[in-house]
Every structure is written in C-alpha cells, then in structure tokens.
C-alpha positions in Angstrom: -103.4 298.7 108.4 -105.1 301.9 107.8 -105.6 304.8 110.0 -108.9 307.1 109.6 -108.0 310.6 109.6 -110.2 310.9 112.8 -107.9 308.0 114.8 -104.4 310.3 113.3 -105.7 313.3 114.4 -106.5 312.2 118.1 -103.4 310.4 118.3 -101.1 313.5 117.2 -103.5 315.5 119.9 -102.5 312.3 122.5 -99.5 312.6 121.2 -98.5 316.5 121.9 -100.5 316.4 125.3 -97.9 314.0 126.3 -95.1 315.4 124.9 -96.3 319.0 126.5 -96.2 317.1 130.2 -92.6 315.4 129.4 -91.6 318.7 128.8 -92.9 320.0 131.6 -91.7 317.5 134.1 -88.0 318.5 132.2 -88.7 322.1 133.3 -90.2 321.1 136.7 -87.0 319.0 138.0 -84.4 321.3 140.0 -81.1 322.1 138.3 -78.1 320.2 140.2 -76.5 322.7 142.6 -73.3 322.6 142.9 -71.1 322.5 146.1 -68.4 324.8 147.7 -65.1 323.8 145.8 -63.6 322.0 148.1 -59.7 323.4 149.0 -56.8 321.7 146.4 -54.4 319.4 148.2 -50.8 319.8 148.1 -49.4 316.7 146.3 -47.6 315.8 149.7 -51.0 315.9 151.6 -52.9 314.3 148.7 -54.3 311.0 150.0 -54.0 307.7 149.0 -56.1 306.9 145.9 -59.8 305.4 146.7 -60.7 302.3 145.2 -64.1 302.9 142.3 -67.3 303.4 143.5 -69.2 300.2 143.3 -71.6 300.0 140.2 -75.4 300.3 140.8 -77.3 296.2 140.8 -77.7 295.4 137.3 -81.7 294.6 138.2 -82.3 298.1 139.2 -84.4 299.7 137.3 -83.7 303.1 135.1 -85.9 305.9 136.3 -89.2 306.5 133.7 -88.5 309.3 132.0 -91.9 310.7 129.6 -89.4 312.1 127.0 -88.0 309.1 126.6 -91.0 307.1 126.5 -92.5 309.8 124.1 -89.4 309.4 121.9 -90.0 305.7 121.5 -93.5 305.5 121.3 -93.1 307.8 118.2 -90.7 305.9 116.5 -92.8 302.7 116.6 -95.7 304.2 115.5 -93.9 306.2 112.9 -92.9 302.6 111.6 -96.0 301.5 112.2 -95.2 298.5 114.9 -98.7 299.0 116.7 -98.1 296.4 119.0 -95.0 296.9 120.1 -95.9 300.3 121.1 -99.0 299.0 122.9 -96.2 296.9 125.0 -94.5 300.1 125.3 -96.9 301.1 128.0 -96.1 298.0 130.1 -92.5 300.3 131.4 -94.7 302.7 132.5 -94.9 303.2 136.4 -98.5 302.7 137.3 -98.4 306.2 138.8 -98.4 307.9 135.3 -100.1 305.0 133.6 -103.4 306.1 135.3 -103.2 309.9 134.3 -105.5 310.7 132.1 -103.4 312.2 129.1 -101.5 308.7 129.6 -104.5 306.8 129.1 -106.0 308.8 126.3 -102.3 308.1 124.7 -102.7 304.5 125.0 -106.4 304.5 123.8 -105.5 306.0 120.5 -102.3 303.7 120.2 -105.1 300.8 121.0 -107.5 301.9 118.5 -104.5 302.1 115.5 -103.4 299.1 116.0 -107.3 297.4 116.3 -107.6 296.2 119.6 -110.5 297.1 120.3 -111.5 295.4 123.4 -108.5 296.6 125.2 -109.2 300.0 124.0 -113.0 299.8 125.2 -111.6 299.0 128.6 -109.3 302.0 128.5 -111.9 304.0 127.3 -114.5 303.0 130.2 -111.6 303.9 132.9 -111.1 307.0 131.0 -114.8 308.3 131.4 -115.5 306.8 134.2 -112.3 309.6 135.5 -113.5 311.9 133.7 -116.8 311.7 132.6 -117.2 315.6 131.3 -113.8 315.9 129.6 -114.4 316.5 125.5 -111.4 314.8 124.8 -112.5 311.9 126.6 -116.0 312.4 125.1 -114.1 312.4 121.2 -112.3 309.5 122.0 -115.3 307.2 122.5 -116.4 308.3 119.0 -113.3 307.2 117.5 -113.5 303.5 119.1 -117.8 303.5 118.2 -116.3 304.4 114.4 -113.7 301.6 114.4 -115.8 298.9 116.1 -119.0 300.1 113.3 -121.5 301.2 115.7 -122.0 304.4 113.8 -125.0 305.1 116.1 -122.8 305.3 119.0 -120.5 307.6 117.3 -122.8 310.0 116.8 -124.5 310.1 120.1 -120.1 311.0 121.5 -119.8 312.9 119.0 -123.0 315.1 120.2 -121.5 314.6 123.8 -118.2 316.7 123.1 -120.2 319.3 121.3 -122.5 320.0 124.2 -119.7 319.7 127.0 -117.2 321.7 124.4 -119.3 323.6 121.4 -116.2 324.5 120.1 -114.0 321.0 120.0 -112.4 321.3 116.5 -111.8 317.1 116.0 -115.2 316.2 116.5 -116.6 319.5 114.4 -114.5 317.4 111.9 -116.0 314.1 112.5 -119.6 315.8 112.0 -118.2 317.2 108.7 -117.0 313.8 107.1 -120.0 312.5 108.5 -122.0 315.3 106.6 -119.5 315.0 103.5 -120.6 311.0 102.9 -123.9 311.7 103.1 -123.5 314.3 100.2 -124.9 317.0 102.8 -121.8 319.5 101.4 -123.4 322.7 102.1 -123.7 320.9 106.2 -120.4 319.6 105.7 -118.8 322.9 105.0 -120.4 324.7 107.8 -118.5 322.4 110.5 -115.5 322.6 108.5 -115.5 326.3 108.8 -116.6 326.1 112.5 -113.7 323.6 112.9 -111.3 325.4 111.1 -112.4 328.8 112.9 -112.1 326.8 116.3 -108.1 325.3 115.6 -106.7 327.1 112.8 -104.1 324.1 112.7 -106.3 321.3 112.2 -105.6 320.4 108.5 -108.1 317.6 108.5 -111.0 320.4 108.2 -109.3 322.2 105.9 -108.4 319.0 103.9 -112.6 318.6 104.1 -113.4 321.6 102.9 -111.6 321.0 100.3 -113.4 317.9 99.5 -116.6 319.8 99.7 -115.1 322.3 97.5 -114.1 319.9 95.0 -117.6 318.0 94.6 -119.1 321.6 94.1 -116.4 321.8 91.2 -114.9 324.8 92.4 -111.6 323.7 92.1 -110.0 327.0 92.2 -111.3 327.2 95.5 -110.2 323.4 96.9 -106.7 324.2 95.7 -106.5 327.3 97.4 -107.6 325.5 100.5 -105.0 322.6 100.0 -101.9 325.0 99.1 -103.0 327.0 102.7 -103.5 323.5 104.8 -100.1 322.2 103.0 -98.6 325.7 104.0 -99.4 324.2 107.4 -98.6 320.4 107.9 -97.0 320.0 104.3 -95.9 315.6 106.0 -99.9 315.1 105.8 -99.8 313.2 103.1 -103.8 313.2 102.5 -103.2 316.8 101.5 -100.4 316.0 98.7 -102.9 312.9 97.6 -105.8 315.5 97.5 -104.6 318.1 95.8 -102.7 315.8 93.1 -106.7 314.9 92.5 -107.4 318.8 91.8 -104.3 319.4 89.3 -105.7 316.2 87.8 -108.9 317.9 87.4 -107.6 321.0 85.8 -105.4 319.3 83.5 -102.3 319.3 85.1 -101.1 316.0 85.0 -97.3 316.7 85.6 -98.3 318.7 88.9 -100.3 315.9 89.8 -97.5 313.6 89.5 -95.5 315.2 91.6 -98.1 315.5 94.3 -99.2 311.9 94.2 -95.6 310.7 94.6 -94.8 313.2 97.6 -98.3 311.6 99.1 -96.8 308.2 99.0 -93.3 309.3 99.9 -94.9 310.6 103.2 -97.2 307.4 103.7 -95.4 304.6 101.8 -98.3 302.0 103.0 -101.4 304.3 101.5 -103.0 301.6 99.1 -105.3 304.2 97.3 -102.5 306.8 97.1 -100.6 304.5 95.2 -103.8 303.8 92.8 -104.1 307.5 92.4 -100.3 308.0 91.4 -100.9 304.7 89.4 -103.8 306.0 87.5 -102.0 309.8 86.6 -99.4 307.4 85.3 -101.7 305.9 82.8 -103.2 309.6 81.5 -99.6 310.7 81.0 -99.0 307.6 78.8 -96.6 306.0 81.4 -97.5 302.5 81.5 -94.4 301.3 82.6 -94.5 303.4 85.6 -98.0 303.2 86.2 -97.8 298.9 86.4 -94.8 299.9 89.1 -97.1 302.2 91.1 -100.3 299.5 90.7 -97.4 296.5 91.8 -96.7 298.5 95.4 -100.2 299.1 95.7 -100.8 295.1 95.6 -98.0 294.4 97.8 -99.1 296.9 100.2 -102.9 294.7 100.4 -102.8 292.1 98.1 -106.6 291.4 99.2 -107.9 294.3 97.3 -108.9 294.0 93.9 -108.4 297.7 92.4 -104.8 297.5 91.8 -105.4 294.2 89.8 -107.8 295.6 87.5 -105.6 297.8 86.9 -102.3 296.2 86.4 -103.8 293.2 84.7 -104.5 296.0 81.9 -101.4 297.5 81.5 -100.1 293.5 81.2 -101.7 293.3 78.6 -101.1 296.5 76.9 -97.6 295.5 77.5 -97.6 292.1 76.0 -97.1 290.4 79.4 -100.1 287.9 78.3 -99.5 285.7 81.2 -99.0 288.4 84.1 -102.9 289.8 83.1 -104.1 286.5 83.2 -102.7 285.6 86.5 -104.1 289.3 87.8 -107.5 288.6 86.1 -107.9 285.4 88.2 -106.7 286.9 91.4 -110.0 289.8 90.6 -111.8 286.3 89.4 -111.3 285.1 93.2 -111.3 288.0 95.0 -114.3 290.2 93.6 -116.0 287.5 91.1 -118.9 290.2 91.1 -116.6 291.9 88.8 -117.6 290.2 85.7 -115.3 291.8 83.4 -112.2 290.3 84.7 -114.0 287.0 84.2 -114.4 288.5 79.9 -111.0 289.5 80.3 -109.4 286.3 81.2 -111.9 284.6 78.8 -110.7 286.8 75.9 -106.8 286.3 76.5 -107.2 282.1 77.4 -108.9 282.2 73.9 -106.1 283.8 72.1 -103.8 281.4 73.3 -106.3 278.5 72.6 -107.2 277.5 75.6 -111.0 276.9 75.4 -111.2 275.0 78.3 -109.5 277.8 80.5 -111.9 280.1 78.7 -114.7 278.6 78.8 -114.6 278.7 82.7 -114.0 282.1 82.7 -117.0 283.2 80.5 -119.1 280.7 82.7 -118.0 282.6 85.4 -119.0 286.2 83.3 -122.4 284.6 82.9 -123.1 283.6 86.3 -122.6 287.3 87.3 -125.1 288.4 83.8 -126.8 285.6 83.1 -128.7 288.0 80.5 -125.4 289.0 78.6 -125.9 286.6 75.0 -122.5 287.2 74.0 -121.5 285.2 77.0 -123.6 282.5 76.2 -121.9 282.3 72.8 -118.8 282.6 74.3 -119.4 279.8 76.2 -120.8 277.6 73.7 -118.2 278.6 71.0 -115.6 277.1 73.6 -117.3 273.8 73.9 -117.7 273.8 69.7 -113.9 274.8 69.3 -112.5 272.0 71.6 -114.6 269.5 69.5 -117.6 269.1 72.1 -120.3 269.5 69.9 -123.1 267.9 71.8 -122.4 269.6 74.3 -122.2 272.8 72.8 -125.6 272.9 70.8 -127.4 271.6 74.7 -125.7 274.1 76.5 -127.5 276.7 73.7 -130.6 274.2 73.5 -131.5 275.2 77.2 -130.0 278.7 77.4 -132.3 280.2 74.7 -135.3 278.8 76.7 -134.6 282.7 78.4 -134.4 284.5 75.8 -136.6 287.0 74.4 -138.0 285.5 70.8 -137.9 288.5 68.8 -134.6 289.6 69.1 -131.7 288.9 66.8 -129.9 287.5 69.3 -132.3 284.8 70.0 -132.1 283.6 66.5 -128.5 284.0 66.4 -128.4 281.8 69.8 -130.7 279.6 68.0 -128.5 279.1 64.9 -126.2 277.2 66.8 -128.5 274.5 68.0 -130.6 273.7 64.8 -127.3 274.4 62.0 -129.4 275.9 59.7 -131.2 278.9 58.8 -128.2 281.1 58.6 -129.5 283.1 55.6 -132.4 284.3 57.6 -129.8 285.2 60.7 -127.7 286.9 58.6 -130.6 289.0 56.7 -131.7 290.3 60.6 -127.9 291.1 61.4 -127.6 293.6 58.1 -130.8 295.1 59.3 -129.5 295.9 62.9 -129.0 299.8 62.9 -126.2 300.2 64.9 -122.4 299.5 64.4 -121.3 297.8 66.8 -124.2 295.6 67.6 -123.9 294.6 63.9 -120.7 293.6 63.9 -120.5 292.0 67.1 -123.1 289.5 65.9 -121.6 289.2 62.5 -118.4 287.9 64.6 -120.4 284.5 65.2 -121.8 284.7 62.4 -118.3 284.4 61.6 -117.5 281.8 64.0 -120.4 279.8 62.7 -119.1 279.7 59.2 -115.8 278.8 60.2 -116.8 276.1 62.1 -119.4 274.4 60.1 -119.6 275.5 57.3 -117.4 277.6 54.9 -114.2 279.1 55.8 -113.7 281.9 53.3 -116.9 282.9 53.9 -115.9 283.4 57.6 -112.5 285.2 56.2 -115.0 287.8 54.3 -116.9 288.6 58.1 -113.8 288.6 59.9 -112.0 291.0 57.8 -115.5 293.2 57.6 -115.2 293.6 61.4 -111.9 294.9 62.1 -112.2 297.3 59.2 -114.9 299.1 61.4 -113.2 302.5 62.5 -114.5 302.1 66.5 -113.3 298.8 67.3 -114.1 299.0 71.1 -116.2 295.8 71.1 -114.8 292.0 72.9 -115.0 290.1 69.2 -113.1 293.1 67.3 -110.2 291.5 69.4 -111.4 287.9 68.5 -111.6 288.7 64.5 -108.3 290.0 64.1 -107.0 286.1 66.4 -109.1 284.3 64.1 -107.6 285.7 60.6 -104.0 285.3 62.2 -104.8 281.4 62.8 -102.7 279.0 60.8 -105.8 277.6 59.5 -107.0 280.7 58.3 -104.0 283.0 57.3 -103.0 281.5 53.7 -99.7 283.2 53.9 -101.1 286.6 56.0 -99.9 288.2 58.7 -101.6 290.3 60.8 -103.4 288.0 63.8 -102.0 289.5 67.4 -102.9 286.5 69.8 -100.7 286.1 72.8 -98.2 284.1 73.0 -97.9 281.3 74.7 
C-alpha cells in the first residue's frame, strides 16, 4: 500500500500533535508526595506480619495512558499494519477519542490504510467541531485526493489557505499540484512560501527539488536535497531523489548508494526499487539489478515495470525460460505493451515453438495491426509448423490493408502467390536504408528457406548478421536460423535458447 507524501506528512503532523499532548499530560500529573517516615519499631514491639494485599480484579481495566497509546500506534504503522492500528483506537476512552487532535490522528491512520468511508465520517465530525481549523481544512484535501475527487481537493485546499495563508502542508499540496501540471515556475513559488512558512517540512524542499531538476539545474536540486537530507535524512523520497540527480550528473556509484539507503528506509517502495534496479543495469550489474527488479515484483506483483525489466536481464543472462514467463505475465497484465508480446514471440521461436509464437505475435498485432513484420511473423509461424493453407490465407486477407506501393506489400504478397521473388528482391536492394533492407531480406530469407532454395537463404542470412548495427527483431532470427541443424553443415555459431 502506498502512502502519498501529502497523507505521510499529515500523519507525522497527527502524529507529533499527539505525542506533544502525551507529553503534556506526563508533565501535568502531580509527583507522588511522600509521607512523614513513620517511627522504626523495636523488634520486640514489631507486630505480627500482615497477610498480602489482595491483587486488583483481573477485569479491571489499566488506565489509558496517550504515551503508551502513541508508542503503539507508531510501531504498527511503522510496520505498516494499518488496520490493526485503526483497532488501536477502540482502547481509547471516549473522553479523548472525541478530541480533536485524536480524531485528526485517526483520520490520517484511516486514510493510510484506505478506508475511506470511515475516514469521511471522521472527517465530517472533525469539521463539523471545528469548522475553521486549517488542519482540519488540510485533512479533507487529503481524503478528496485519495477518494479522486480532485475538484474537491482543491476547493480544501483553497479553504486552509484563506483560514491559514501561511499553512505549509497545503502550500505543498498546491506545489505538487502545480509540479504535474508542468506549471514549475508556480510550483516553486509555493514551495518557497512553504518552505519559508516550516523550515522543516522536507516535502517542499523535496519539491523544489523536483522543480529544480526538470529545469535541469541540477547543481541546484542537489543542493536542495543534501539541505532537506541534512534535516530528515529517514525520508527515504529524498535518498530516492537525489540518487536520480547523481544519476544525472554521471555518478552512478553515488547513485547507488542513495537508491539503496531509499529502500533501506522504505523496504515496500515499488519504484524505489526500479530506480536502484535501473542504476544497476548502467553500472553493468545485471545480476544485482534482476535482484533489485525481483523485490520490486514481490513488493506488487500487479505492476508491469519490474517485468519488463527483469524479463530482460533473463534473457541477457540466459535464463530463456524466466523471460518468457515475465513476458507473459506483461502479456496479461499490460497487453497494450506490444513489445513484450515481440519479445515472447522472438524467444518461443528460438526454441521452436511456433505455435507459442505465433500467439504471441498475434497478440503484437492486435495492439499494431499496421506493423508488417508482425504479419510475417505470424504467417511464417503457421508456414514453419507445416500449415500452409493457412499461412498464405492469413497473408491473402492481411494484405487487403496494405498500402500497394510499398515493398512491404509486395514482400507480404510473395508469400500468397510463391512467385515473383526476383522482382521482391530487386525492390529490397533498392531500399535506402540499412536496416529496413535487411530486415526484409530476413524473409526474403525465410522464403527461400522454406520453399525454395536453402543455400540461397544461407547467403541472406549470413548478409544480415554481418551488418555492423544489428538492433533489428530478425538480426536475432538470422543468426537462430544458420545455427539450425538443417542449416549448419557442420557450423557453429546459432545462439537459440535452450530448451
């Protein structure tokens, strides 16, 4: 579950408000005092010894004490147990569960852990106490932000500004709000008034460096991180923010060790963990950096970031399998993402499953039905599991959309009427650049190896990966095809996965 840095920042200010009245209910109770001493009996005149006071009824109930009730509350919600510190509240007498700096405390502790019904219903009491209180004010922004009604936000927002110009979280608020909108230059002016109004609020200093950064004055945004880290140095947004700066400016090490300190003080931040996973991977630590994607995912498996990731490095690493299960899970969870769908494609391929890839580049297609490569893809599955028919009807009706004159279209086209090749091949030679060339030579190839001449299909193959920029799908698919037995007369040199 993740906290905005709005909801943190009220519950820390909940937080101390209570804290400052435990304290002062400490300071408020009378000392003991202690009686006369009473006179010391001789041992002759000592009486008889008294039997033990009787022990108190098990039933009664311990006193309410705030510091103790503080101290719990923040362990749970330093292990993150939301609910169990909502039931926290249930000890509380109903004398001090109807203050206000109680209820404000529960309302941010309702808010974190998403209940936001109850929390409306705290929040209702609380202004209908105290209907002119900022604080009170702020914390109806905070619940209109989680439930979505950003309208509502803003018109709280502009209530604790008029009843408190000065009210350093929801200057903040204004700022972020300003910040997203890419107003920076009204985004740093109510980070400098919010700054200006609590010199301690890191949150507007962690915003202006945000602000700072998008202006790519970095010098700048890291002079405001090292001050706000001077300050609160466990914020671990601060340690993730400036690890972003160091990457900036080429410090990789530095922003290493920032990124791990962020997720060292929040274990549970999913993007922290992306950042630290992604320094990983410019330092050349793909080990580490498939370790730092693997927490992310367990963290929120539902995302699809960490996946894209990871699924990468598996496949740097030769762990074939591992990137094809992480390129399905992106397949399910963001198919809009239709390169995890070419992905999976390319890698069920090399391990000749056409089936499994052709499902995959049908998937790719769905999401760019205008991508021909796809289409070929597709088609060169059916041809390679022995599906012919279906193959050349599959291309019958998918060149129907394309555009005539292009290469591709005759390319598309060579596959349905099997002949004409010369003609196909005279247009590719002609294309002007690279890599378009060679990635229609590739079924070019594919044709000739299928159909009609295998050597032939040898001579395109090895003209592809000889190209010096190989950062094209069927560069990949060339250097498969001359490793495959059919094809390798003795060679070496094909890379497919393993099964």
């Amino acid at each position: 579950m993740k906290i905005s840095s709005e909801t943190r920042r009220f519950m820390a200010t909940a937080m101390a408000v209570t804290a400052a009245a435990a304290l002062a209910a400490c300071k408020s109770t009378p000392p003991a005092v202690a009686s006369d001493p009473a006179p010391v009996a001789s041992p002759a005149s000592a009486p008889a010894a008294t039997p033990p006071l009787t022990e108190p009824p098990k039933d009664e109930k311990k006193a309410f004490s705030r510091v103790d009730f503080a101290r719990t509350l923040d362990g749970l919600l330093s292990a993150r147990k939301y609910d169990e510190a909502v039931a926290s509240f249930d000890s509380v007498p109903e004398s001090e569960a109807s203050s206000v700096p109680m209820l404000k405390l529960k309302l941010a502790v309702l808010i974190s852990a998403s209940r936001l019904d109850e929390a409306a219903s705290v929040a209702d009491r609380l202004e209908k106490a105290a209907p002119a209180d900022a604080d009170v004010l702020y914390s109806r922004s905070i619940l209109a932000g989680a439930r979505g009604d950003s309208a509502a936000k803003e018109r709280y927002l502009a209530k604790t500004i008029q009843a408190q110009p000065n009210h350093s979280d929801a200057l903040t608020s204004l700022g972020l709000g300003k910040l997203s909108s890419g107003d920076y230059e009204g985004a740093k002016a109510h980070f400098v008034r919010a700054s200006a109004a609590n010199p301690a609020n890191t949150d507007a200093l962690l915003g202006l460096a945000r602000v700072y950064y998008m202006k790519e004055d970095l010098p700048r945004a890291r002079d405001t991180l090292d001050t706000a880290i001077g300050k609160e140095e466990k914020h671990g947004a601060l340690w993730a923010e400036r690890a972003r700066v160091r990457s900036e400016t080429g410090d990789l090490p530095g922003a290493i060790q920032d990124a791990r300190k962020s997720v060292e003080l929040e274990p549970l931040a999913y993007g922290n963990w992306v950042d630290l996973g992604t320094y990983y991977i410019s330092a050349g630590k793909k080990r580490d950096a498939r370790e730092a994607f693997s927490e992310a995912i367990r963290i929120d498996p539902s995302q699809y970031l960490a996946y894209i990731y990871r699924a990468g490095l598996n496949d740097d690493l030769d762990n074939v399998d591992e990137a094809i299960a992480d390129y399905r899970t992106v397949c399910s969870v963001y198919p809009r993402y239709y390169y995890a769908a070419e992905s999976l494609g390319i890698l069920l391929w090399g391990k000749g499953d056409y089936a499994g890839s052709r499902d995959a580049f049908r998937l790719a297609l769905k999401q760019n039905p205008n991508n021909p490569y796809y289409a070929l893809l597709y088609a060169l599955c059916y041809f390679r599991e022995g599906k012919n028919a279906e193959g050349k009807d599959f291309m019958a009706n998918y060149i129907k959309t394309m555009n005539r004159e292009s290469t591709e279209y005759f390319l598309c086209r060579l596959f349905v009427d099997k002949s004409g090749e010369a003609d196909v091949l005279n247009r590719i030679t002609k294309e002007k650049k690279a890599t378009a060339r060679n990635r229609m030579l590739f079924y070019a190839a594919e044709y000739y190896d299928i159909f009609q001449n295998k050597d032939i299909a040898q001579k395109y193959y090895l003209e592809i990966i000889a190209t010096p920029s190989p950062g094209f799908l069927e560069y990949r698919l060339s250097k498969w095809a001359i490793g495959r037995p059919e094809n390798a007369n003795g060679k070496t040199g094909g890379d497919s996965p393993r099964s």
